[in-house]
C-alpha positions as a LaTeX table, in Angstrom:
\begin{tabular}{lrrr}
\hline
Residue & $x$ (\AA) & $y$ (\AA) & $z$ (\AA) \\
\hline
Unk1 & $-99.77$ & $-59.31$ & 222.79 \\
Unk2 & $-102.76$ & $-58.15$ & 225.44 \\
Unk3 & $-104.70$ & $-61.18$ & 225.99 \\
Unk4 & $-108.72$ & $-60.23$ & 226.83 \\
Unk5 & $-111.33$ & $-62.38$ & 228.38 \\
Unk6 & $-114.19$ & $-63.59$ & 225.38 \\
Unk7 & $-116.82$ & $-63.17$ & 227.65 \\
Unk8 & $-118.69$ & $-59.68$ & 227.96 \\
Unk9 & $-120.27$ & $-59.31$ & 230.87 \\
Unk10 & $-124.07$ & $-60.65$ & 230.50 \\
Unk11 & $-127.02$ & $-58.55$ & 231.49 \\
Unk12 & $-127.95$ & $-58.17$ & 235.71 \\
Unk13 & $-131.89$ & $-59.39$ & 235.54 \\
Unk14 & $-133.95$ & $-57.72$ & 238.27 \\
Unk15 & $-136.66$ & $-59.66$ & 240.47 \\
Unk16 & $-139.64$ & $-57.26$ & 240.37 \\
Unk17 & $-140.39$ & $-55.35$ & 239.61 \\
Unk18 & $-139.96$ & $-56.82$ & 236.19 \\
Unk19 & $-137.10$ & $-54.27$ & 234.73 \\
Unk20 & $-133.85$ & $-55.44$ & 233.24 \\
Unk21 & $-130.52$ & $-53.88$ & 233.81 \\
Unk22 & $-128.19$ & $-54.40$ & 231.03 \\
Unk23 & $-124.73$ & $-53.31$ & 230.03 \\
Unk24 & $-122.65$ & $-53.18$ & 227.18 \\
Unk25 & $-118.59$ & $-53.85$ & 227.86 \\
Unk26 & $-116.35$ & $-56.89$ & 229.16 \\
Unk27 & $-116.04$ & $-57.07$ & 233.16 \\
Unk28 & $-112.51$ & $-57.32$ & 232.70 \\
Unk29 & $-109.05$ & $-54.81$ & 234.13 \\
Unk30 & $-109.40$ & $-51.77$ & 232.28 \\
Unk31 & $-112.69$ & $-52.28$ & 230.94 \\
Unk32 & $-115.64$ & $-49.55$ & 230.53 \\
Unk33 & $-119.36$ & $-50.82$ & 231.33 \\
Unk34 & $-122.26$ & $-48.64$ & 230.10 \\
Unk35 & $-125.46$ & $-49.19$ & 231.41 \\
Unk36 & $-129.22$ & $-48.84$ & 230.97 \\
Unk37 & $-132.75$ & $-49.78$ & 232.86 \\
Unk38 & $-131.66$ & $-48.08$ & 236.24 \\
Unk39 & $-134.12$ & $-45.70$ & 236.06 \\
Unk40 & $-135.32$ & $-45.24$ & 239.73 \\
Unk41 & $-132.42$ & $-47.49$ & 241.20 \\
Unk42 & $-129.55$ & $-47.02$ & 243.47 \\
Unk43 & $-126.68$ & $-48.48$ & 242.56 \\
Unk44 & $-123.23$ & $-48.84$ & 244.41 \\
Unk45 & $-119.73$ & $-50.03$ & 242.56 \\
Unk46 & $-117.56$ & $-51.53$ & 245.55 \\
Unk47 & $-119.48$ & $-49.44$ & 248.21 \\
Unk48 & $-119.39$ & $-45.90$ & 246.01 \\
Unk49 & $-122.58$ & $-44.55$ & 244.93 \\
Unk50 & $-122.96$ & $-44.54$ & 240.90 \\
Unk51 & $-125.01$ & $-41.27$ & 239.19 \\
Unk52 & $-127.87$ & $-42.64$ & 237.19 \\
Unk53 & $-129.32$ & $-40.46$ & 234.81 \\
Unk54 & $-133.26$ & $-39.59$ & 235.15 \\
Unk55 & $-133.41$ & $-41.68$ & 231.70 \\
Unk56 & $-131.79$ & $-44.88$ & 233.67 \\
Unk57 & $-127.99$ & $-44.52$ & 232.04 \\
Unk58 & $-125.17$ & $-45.09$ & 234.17 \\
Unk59 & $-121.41$ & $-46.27$ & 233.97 \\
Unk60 & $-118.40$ & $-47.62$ & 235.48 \\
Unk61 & $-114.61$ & $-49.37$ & 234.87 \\
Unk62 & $-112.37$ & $-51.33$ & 236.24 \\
Unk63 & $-108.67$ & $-50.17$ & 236.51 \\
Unk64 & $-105.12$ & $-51.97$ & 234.93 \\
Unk65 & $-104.56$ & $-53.47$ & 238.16 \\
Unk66 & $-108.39$ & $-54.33$ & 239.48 \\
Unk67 & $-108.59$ & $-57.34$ & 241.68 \\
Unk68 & $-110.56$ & $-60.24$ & 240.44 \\
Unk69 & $-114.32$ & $-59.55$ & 241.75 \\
Unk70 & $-115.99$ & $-56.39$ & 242.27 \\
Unk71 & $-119.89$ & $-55.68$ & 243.87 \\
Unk72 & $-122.89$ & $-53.99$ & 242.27 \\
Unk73 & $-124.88$ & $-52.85$ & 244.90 \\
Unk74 & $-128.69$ & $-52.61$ & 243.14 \\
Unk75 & $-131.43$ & $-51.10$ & 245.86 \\
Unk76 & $-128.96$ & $-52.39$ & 249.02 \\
Unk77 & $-128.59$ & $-55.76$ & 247.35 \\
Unk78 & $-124.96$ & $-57.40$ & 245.91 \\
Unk79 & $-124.69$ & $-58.94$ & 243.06 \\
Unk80 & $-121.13$ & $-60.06$ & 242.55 \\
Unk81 & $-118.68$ & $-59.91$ & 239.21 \\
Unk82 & $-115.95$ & $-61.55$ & 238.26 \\
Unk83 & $-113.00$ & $-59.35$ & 236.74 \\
Unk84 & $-111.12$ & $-60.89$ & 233.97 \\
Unk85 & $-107.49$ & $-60.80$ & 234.51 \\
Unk86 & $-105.55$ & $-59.29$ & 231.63 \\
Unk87 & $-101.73$ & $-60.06$ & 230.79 \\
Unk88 & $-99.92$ & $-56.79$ & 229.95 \\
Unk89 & $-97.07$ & $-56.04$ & 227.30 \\
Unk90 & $-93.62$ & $-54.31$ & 228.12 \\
Unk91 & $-91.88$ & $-51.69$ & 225.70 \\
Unk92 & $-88.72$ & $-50.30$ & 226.21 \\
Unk93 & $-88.14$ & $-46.49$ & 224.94 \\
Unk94 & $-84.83$ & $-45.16$ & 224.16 \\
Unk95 & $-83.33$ & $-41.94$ & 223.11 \\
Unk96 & $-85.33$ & $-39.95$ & 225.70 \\
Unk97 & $-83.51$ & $-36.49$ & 226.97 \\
Unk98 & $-82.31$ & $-37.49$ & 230.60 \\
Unk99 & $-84.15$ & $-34.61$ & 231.73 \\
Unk100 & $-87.34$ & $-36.25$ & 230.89 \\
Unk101 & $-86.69$ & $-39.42$ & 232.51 \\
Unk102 & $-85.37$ & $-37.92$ & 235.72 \\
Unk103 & $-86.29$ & $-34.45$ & 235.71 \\
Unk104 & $-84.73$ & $-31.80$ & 238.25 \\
Unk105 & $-86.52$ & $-30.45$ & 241.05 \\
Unk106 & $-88.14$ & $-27.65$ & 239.88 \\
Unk107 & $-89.90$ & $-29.64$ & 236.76 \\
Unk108 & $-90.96$ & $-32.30$ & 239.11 \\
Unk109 & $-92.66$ & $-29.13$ & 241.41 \\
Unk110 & $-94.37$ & $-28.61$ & 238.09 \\
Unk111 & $-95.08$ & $-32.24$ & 237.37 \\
Unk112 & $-96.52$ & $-32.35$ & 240.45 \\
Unk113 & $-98.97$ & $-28.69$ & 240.36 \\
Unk114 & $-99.87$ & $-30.22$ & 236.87 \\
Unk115 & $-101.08$ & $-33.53$ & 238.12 \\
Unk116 & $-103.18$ & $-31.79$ & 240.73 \\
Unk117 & $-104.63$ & $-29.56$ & 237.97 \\
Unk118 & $-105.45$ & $-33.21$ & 235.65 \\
Unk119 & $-106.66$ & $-34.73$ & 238.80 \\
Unk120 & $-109.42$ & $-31.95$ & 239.76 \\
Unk121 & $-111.23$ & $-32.35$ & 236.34 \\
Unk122 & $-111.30$ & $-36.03$ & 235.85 \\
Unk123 & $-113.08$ & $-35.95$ & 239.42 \\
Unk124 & $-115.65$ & $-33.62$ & 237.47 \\
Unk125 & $-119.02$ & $-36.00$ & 237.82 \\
Unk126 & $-121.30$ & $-33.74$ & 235.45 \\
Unk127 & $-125.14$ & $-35.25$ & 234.71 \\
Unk128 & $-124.10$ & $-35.14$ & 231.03 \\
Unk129 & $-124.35$ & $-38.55$ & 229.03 \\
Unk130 & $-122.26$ & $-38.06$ & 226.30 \\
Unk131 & $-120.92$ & $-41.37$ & 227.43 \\
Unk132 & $-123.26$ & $-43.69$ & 226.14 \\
Unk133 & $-122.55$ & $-43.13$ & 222.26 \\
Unk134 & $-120.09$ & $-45.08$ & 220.53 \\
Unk135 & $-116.40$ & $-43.84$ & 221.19 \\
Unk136 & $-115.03$ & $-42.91$ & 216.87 \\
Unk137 & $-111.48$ & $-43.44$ & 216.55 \\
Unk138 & $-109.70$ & $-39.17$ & 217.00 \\
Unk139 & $-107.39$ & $-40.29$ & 214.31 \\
Unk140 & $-106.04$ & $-42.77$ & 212.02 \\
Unk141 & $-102.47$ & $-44.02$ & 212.16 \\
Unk142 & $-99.66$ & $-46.75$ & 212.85 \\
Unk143 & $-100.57$ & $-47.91$ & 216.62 \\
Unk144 & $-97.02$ & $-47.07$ & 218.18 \\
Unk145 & $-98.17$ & $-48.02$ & 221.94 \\
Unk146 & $-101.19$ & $-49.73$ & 224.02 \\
Unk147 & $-102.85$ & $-49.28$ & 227.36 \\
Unk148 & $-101.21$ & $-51.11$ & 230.38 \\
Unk149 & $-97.98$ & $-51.83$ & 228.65 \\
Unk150 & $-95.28$ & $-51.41$ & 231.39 \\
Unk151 & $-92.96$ & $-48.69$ & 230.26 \\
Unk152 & $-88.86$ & $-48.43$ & 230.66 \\
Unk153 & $-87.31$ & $-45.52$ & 229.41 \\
Unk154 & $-83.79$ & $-45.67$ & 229.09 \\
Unk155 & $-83.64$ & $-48.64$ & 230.82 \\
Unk156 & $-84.86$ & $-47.36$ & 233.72 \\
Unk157 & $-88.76$ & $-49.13$ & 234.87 \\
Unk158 & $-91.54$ & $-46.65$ & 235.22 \\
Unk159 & $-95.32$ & $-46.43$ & 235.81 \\
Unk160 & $-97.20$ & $-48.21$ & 233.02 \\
Unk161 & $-98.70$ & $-46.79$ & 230.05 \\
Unk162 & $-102.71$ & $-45.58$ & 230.34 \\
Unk163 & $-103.68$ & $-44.43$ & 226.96 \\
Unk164 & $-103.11$ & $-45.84$ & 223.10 \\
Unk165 & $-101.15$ & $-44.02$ & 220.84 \\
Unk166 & $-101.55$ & $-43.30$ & 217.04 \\
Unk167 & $-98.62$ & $-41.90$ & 215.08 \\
Unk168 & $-98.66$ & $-39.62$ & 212.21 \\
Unk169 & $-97.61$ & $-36.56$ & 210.35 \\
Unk170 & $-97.04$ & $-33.19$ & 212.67 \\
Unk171 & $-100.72$ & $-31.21$ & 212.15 \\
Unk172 & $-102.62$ & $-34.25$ & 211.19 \\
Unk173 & $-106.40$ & $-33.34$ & 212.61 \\
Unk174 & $-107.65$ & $-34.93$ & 215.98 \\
Unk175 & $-111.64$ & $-35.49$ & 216.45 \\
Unk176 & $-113.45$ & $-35.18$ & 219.40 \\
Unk177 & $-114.00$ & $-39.03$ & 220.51 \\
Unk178 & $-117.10$ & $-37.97$ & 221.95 \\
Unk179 & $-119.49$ & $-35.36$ & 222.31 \\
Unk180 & $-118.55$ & $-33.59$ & 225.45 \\
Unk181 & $-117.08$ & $-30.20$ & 227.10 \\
Unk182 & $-113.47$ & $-28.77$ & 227.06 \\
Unk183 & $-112.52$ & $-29.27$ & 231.02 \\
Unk184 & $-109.01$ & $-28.44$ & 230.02 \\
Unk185 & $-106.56$ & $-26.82$ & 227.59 \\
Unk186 & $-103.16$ & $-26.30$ & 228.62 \\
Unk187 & $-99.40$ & $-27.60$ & 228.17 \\
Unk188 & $-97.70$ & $-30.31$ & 230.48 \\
Unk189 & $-94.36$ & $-30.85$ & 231.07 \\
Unk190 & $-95.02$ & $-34.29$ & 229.97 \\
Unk191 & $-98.02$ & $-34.87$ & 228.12 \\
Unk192 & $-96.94$ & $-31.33$ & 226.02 \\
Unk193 & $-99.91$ & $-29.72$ & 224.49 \\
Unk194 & $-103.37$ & $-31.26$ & 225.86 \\
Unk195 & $-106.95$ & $-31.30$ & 225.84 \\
Unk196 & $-109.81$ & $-33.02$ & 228.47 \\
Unk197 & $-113.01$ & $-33.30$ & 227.83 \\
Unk198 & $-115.87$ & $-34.52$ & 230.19 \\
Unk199 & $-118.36$ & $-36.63$ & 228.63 \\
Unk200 & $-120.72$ & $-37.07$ & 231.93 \\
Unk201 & $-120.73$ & $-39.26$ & 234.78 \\
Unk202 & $-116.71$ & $-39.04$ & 235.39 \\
Unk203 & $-115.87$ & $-39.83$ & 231.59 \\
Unk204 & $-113.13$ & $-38.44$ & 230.20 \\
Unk205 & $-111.31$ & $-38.79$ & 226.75 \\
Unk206 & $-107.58$ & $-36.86$ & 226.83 \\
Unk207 & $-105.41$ & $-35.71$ & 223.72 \\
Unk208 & $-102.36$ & $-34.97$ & 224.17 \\
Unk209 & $-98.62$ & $-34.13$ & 222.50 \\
Unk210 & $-100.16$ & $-31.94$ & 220.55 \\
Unk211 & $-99.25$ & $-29.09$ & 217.75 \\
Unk212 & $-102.03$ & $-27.02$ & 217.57 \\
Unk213 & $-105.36$ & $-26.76$ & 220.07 \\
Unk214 & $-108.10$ & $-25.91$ & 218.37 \\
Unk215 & $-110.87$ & $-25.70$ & 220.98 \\
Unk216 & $-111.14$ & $-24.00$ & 223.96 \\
Unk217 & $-111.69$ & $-24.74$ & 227.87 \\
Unk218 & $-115.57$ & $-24.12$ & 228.26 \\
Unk219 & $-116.27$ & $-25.46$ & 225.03 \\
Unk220 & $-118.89$ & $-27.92$ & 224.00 \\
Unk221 & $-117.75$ & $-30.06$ & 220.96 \\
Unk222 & $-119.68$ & $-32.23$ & 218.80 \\
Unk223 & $-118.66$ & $-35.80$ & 217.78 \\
Unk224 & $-116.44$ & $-36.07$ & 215.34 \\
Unk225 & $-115.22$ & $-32.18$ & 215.41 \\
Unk226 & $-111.67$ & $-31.11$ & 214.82 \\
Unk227 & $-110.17$ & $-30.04$ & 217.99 \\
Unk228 & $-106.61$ & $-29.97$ & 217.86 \\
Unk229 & $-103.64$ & $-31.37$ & 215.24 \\
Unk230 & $-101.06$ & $-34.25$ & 216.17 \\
Unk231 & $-97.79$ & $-33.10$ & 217.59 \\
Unk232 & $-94.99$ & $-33.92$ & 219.27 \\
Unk233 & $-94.63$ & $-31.78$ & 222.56 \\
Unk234 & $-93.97$ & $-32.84$ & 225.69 \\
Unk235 & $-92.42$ & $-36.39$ & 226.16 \\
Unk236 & $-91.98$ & $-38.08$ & 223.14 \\
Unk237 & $-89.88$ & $-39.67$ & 220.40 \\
Unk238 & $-91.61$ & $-39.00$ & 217.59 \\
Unk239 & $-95.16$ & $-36.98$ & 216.74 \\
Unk240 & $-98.35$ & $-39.02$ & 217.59 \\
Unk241 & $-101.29$ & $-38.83$ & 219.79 \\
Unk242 & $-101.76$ & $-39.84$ & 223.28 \\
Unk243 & $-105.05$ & $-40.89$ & 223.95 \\
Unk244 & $-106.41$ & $-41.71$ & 227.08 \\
Unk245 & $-109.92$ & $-42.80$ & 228.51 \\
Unk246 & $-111.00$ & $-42.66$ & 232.15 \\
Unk247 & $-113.63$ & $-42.70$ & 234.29 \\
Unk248 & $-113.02$ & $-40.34$ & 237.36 \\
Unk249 & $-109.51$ & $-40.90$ & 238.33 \\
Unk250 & $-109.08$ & $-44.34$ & 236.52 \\
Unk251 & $-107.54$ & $-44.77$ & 233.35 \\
Unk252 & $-109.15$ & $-47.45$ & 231.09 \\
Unk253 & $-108.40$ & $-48.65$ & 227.93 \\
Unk254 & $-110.11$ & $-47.15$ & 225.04 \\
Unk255 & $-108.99$ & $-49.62$ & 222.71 \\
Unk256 & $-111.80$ & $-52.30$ & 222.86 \\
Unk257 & $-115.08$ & $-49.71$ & 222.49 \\
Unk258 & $-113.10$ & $-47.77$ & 219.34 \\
Unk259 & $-115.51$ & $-47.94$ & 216.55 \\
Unk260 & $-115.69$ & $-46.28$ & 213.21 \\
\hline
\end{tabular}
């Protein structure tokens, strides 16, 4: 089982003037931090400038594999957090077409063009703050895989897994996480059928092996709105949902924040 630090990251108190900046989230690998009280700050994650909304909202993560410290820069000065190391599970998935574990050369070209594609809209850093509300579970289901569990597919070791995964029937409906905006609607090689949507400041929720997509790229979408249906395109053994949380080009585990 994933073992996760108890301690959530306590608030960062200011010296004057007297304004508190607090976040909610566990400093810990694959962990999402949302923040308020920054209003007029600058603030720096590890050197790289963080977008703070006019109202003083701003966010970051910490990857699978994040070291054990990281630095908040607040107006120039460091402030220093520990990272809590996390322990990570290892599942081994059989039956997969060998073309899907070692695909030929002109499905990796297209692995490749679709990665780029994925790649450009998770960079997406809209001033949207969709991000701050509580993440609602997109569907209900047996929980058939975890974030960070190192994956071997027929036996053979590959990258680790970056999103949690819900089974269920073929069509069953799939809720927007999030308010936010369709960044992308399209079919992968691997992932199948898939949505992206960009909930502001670099966060992004991802749906994929899909059936049906409901909603289209362009699209704002309310919390809690049917988007798409479950599926089972792409690679997979069965039908469930893939999904994934990021912030820009890091996966984190959505997991933890899941409420509703």
């Amino acid at each position: 089982m994933i073992r996760r630090a108890a301690l959530a990251l306590p608030a960062l108190l200011l010296a004057a003037p007297a304004r508190a900046l607090s976040w909610r989230g566990r400093a810990e690998q694959g962990g999402l931090l949302r923040g308020e009280g920054a209003a007029g700050r600058r603030l720096a994650l590890d050197g790289a400038a963080l977008r703070v909304s006019p109202g003083g909202l701003f966010v970051f993560g910490f990857g699978r594999d994040h070291g054990p410290r990281a630095s908040l820069s607040v107006d120039g000065a460091p402030r220093a957090i520990e990272v809590a190391r996390r322990s990570w599970e290892v599942q081994h998935i059989t039956g997969l077409p060998p073309a899907q574990v070692t695909p030929d050369a002109a499905t990796l070209a297209r692995i490749r063009a679709e990665r780029e594609r994925l790649s450009a809209v998770r960079a997406i850093d809209s001033a949207a703050t969709h991000f701050a509300a509580p993440l609602l579970w997109p569907a209900r289901g047996r929980i058939s895989g975890v974030f960070g569990s190192q994956r071997v597919l027929n036996g053979e070791p590959r990258q680790p897994h970056y999103g949690l995964d819900i089974a269920g029937p073929v069509g069953t409906p799939i809720a927007a996480a999030l308010p936010g905006r369709v960044t992308l609607a399209a079919e992968f090689v691997f992932f199948g059928k898939l949505l992206v949507l960009d909930h502001g400041h670099g966060v992004n929720t991802l749906y994929a092996h899909l059936s049906r997509i409901l909603a289209r790229e362009g699209q704002e979408v309310a919390q809690g709105a049917v988007i798409a249906e479950m599926g089972a395109t792409g690679r997979v053994t069965g039908p469930h949902l893939h999904f994934s949380l990021s912030w820009f080009r890091t996966w984190l585990d959505p997991q933890p924040l899941l409420e509703g």
